[in-house]
DRENTOR-769837 format. One record per residue (C-alpha): residue in one letter; y negated, z, x negated; residue number from 1. Coordinates in nm, 4 decimals, padded with zeros to 6 digits. Each point is the difference from the previous one (the first is absolute). Layout:
<nunus>
+---------+----------+----------+----------+-----+
: residuo :        y :        z :        x : num :
+---------+----------+----------+----------+-----+
:       a :        Y :        Z :        X : NUM :
...
+---------+----------+----------+----------+-----+
</nunus>
This chain:
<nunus>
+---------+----------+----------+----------+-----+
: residuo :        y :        z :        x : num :
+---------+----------+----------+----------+-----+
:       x :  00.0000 :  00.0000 :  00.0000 :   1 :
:       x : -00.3692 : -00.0829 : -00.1518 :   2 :
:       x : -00.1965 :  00.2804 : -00.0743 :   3 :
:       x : -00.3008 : -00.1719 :  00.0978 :   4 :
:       x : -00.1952 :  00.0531 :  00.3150 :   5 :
:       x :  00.1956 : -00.2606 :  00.2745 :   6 :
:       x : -00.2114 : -00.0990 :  00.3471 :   7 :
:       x :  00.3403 : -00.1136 :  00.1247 :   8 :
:       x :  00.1999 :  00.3015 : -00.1336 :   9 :
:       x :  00.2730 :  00.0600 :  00.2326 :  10 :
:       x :  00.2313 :  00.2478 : -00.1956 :  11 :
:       x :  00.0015 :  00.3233 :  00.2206 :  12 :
:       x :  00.1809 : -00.1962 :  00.3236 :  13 :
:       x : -00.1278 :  00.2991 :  00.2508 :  14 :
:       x : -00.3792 : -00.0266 : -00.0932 :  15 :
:       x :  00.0502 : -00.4127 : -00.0429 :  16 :
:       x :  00.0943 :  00.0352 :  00.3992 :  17 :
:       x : -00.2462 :  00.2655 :  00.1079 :  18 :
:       x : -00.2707 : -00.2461 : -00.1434 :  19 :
:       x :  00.1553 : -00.3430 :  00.1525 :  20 :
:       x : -00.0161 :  00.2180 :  00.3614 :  21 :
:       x : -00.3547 :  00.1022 : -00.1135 :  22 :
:       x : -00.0964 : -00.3527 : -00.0385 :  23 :
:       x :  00.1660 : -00.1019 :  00.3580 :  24 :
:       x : -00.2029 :  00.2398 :  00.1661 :  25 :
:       x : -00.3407 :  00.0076 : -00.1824 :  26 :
:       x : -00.0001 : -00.4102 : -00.1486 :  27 :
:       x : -00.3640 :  00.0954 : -00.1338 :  28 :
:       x :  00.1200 :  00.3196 : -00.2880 :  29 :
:       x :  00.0226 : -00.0576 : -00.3565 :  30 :
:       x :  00.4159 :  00.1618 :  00.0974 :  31 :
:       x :  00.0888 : -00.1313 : -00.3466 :  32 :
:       x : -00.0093 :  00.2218 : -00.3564 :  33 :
:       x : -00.3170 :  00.1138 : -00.0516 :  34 :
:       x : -00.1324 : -00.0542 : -00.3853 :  35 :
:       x : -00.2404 :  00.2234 : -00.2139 :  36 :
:       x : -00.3396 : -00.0185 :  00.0502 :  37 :
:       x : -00.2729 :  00.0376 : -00.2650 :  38 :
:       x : -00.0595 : -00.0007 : -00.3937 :  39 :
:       x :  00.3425 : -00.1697 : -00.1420 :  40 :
:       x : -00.1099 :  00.2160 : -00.3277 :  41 :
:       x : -00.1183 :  00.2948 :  00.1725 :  42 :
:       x : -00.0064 :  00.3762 : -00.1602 :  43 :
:       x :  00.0729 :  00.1191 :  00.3601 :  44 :
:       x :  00.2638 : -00.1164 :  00.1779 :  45 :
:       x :  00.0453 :  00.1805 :  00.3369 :  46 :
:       x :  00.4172 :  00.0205 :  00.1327 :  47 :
:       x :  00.0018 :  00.0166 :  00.3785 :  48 :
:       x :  00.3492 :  00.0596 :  00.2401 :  49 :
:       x : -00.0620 : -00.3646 :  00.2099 :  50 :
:       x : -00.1365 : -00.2398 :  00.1833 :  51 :
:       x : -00.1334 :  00.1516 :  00.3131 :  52 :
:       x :  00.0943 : -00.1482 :  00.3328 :  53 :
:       x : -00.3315 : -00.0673 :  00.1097 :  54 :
:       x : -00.1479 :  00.0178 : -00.3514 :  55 :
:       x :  00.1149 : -00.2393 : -00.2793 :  56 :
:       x :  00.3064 : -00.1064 :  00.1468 :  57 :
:       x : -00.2900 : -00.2172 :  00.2423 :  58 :
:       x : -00.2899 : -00.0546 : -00.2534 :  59 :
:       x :  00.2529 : -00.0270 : -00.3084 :  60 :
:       x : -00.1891 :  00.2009 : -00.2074 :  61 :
:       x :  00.0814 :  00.3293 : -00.0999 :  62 :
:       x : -00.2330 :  00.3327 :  00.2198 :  63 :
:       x : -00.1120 : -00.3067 :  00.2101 :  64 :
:       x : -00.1072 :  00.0373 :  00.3446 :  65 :
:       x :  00.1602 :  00.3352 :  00.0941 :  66 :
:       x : -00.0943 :  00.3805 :  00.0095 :  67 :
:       x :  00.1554 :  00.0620 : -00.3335 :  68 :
:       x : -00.2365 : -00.2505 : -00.1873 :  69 :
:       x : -00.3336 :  00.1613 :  00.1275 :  70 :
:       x :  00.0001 :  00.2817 : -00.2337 :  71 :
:       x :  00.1768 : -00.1626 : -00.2374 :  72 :
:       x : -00.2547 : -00.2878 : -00.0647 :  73 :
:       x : -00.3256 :  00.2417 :  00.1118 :  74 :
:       x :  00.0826 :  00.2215 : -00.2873 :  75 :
:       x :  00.1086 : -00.3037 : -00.2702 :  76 :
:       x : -00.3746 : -00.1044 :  00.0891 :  77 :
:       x : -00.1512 :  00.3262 : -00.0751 :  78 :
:       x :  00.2028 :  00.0545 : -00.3287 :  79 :
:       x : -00.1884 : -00.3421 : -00.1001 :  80 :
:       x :  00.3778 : -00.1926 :  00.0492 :  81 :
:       x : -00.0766 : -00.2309 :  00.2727 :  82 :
:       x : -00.2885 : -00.2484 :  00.1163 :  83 :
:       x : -00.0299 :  00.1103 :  00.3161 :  84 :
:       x :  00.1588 :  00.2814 :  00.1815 :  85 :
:       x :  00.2162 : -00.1399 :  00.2671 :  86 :
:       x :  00.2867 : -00.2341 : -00.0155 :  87 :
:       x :  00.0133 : -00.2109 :  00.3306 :  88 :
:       x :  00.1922 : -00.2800 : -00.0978 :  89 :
:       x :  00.1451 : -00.2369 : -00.3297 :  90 :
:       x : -00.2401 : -00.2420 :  00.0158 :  91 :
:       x : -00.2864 :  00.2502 :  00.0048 :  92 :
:       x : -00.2589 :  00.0613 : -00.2880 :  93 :
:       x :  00.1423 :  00.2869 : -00.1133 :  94 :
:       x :  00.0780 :  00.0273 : -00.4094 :  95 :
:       x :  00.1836 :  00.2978 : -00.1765 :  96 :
:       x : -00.1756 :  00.1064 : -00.3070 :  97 :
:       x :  00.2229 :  00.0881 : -00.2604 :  98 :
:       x :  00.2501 :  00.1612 :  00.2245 :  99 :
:       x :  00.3083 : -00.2017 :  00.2103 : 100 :
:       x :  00.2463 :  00.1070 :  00.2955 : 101 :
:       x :  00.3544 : -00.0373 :  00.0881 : 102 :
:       x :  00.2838 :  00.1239 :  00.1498 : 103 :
:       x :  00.3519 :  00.1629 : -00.0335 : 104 :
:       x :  00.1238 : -00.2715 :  00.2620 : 105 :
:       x : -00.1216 : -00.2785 : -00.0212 : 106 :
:       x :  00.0914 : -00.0847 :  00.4160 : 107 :
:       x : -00.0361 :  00.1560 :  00.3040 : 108 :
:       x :  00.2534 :  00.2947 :  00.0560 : 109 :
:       x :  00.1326 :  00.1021 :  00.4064 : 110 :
:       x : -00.1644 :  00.2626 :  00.0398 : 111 :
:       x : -00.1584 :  00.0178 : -00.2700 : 112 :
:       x :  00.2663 :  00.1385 : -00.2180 : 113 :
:       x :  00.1545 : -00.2010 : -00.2528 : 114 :
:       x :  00.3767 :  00.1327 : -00.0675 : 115 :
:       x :  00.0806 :  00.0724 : -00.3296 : 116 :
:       x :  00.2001 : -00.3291 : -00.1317 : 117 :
:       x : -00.3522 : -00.2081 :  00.1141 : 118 :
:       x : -00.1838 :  00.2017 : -00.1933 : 119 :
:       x :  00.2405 : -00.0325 : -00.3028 : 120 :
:       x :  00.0620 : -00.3812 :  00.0487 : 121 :
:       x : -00.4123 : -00.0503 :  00.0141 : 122 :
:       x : -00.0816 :  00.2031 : -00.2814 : 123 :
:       x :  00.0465 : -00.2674 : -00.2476 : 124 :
:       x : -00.3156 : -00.1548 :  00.1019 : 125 :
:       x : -00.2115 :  00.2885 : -00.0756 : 126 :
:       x :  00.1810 :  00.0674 : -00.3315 : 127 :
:       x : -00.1192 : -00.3497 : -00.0581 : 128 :
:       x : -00.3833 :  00.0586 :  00.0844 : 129 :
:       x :  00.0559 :  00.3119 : -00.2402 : 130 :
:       x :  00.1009 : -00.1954 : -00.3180 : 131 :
:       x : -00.2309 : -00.2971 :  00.0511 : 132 :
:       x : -00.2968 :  00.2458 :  00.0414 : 133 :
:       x :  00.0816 :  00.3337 : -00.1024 : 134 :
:       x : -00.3255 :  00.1914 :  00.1900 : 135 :
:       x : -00.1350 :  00.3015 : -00.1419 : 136 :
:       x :  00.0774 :  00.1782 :  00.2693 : 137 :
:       x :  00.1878 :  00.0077 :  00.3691 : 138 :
:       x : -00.1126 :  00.1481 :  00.3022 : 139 :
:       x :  00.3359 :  00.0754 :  00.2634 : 140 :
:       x : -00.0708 : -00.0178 :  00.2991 : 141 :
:       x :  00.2826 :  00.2618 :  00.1636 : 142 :
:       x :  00.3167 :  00.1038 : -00.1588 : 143 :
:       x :  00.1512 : -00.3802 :  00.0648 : 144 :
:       x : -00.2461 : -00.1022 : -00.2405 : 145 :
:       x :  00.0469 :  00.2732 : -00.2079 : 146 :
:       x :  00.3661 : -00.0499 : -00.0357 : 147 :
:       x : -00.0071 : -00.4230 : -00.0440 : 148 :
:       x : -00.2587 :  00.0553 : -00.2841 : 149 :
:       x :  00.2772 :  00.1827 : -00.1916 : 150 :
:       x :  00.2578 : -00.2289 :  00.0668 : 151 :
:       x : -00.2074 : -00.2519 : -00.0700 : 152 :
:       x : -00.0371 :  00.1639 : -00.3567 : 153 :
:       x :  00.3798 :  00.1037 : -00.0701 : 154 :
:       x : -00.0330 :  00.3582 :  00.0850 : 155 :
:       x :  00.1642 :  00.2769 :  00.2329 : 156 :
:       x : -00.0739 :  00.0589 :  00.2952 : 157 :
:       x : -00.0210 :  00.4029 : -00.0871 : 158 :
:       x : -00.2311 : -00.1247 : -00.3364 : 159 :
:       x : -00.3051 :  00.0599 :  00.2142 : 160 :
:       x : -00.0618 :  00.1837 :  00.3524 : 161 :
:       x : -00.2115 : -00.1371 :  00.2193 : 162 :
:       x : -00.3226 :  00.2346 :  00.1094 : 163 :
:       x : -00.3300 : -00.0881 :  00.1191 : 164 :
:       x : -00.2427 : -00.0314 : -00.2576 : 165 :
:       x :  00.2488 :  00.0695 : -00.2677 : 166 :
:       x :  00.0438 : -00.1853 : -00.3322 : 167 :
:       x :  00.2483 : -00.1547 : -00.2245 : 168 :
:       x : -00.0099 : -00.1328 : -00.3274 : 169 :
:       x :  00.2995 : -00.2694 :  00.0322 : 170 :
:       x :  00.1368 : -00.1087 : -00.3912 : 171 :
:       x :  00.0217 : -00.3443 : -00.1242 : 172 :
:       x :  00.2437 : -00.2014 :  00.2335 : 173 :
:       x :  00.1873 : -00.3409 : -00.0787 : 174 :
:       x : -00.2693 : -00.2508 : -00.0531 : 175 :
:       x : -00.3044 :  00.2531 :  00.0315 : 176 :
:       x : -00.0971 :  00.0785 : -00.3125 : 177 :
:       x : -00.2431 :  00.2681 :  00.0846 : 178 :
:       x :  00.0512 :  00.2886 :  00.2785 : 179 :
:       x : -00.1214 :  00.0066 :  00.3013 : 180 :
:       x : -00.1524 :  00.2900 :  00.1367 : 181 :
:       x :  00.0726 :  00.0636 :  00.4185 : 182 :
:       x : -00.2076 :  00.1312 :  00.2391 : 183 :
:       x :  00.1636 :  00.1172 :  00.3530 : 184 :
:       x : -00.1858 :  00.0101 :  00.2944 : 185 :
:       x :  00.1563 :  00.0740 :  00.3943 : 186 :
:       x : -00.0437 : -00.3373 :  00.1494 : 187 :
:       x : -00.3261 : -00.1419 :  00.1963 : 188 :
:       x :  00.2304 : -00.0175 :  00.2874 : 189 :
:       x : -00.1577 :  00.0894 :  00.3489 : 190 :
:       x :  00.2561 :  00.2519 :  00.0597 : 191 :
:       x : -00.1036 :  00.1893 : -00.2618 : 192 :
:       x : -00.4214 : -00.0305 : -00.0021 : 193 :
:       x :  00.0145 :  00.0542 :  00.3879 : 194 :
:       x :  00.2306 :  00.3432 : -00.0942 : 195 :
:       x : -00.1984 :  00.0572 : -00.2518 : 196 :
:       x :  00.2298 : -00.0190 : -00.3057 : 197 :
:       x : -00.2050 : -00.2168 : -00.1616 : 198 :
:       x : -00.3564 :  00.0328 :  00.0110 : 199 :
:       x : -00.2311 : -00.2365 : -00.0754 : 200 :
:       x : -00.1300 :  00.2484 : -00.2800 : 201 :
:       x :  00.3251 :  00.1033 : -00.0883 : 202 :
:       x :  00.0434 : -00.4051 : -00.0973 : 203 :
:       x : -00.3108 : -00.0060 : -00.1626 : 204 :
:       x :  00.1010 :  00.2319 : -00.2310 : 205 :
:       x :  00.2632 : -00.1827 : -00.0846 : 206 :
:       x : -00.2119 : -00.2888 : -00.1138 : 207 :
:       x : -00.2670 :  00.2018 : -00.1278 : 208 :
:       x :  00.2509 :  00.1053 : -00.3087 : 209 :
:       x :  00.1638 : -00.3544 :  00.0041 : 210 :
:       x : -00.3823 : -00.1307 : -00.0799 : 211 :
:       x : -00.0908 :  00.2520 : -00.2764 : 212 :
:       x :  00.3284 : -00.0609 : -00.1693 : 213 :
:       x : -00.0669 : -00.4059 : -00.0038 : 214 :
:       x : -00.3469 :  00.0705 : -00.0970 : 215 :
:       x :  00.0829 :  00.1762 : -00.2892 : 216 :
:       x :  00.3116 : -00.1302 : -00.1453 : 217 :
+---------+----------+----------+----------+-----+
</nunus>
């Protein structure tokens, strides 16, 4: 299987036929795998679950058009990331400034819960954005994330445990030269701002330290 990101990808045969029904019953989505968005050589790359129904898995770009992308995009603008600070569409004006954004799945999941062997099977692709442009540092968006962006590097699952606002210093992996150092952050998700997991100024935080650190090193 190529490691490289596939618009036709059909290896994980349950999300291949969620997306073909998605496409019979809403013939104007994206309801194909969504690709990273931004900076190819970015310092920041940002490691979301997946597509959103209603989000990127219609606009087919990543925190497009959905709940989850409001604060995500608002706050990439503030931190001097983005152009602008919504995301409304692909074709839009938007730019990402140093900084890009992708996904542990690459395709829309039922539910939005990928099963285990999906998230396995697609993780080649983001070891792949990994050794072509090693960033400086990853943001995880959720412990998803957090877990893919290990595998994605060679290590164990136990290696690193996923908390908000915690940090990791990951070690060299095969074809990185350098390591990376991850960020976790609970995810943008509605669920949790509306419940108040995640504040707004609990994810600025976040990005406040992810700033200094690219600022100074």
């Amino acid at each position: 299987m190529p490691d490289h990101f596939d618009l036709d990808c059909r290896d994980c045969p349950r999300l291949s036929a969620f997306l073909d029904q998605v496409r019979r019953d809403q013939p104007g989505y994206h309801a194909r795998p969504v690709p990273a968005f931004g900076d190819a050589k970015a310092a920041l790359l940002i490691v979301g679950l997946a597509p959103g129904m209603h989000g990127a898995n219609r606009t087919g770009r990543p925190f497009t058009g959905d709940h989850a992308g409001l604060i995500l995009y608002r706050t990439l603008h503030a931190f001097g990331f983005a152009s602008q600070p919504t995301s409304e569409r692909a074709d839009d004006p938007l730019v990402l400034k140093n900084c890009r954004i992708s996904n542990a799945v690459k395709c829309l999941p039922p539910q939005n819960k990928p099963l285990p062997e999906e998230i396995r099977c697609c993780n080649r692709f983001l070891a792949a954005e990994l050794r072509r442009a090693p960033p400086r540092v990853i943001l995880a968006l959720g412990s998803v994330a957090h877990q893919a962006v290990l595998m994605a590097c060679g290590m164990k699952r136990a290696s690193c445990k996923f908390g908000h606002h915690a940090v990791h210093d990951l070690p060299p992996a095969p074809g990185i030269a350098k390591g990376i150092r991850l960020y976790d952050s609970y995810h943008c998700s509605r669920y949790n701002t509306q419940t108040k997991r995640l504040t707004e100024t609990m994810f600025q935080a976040v990005f406040r330290d992810i700033a200094a650190e690219l600022q100074a090193r």
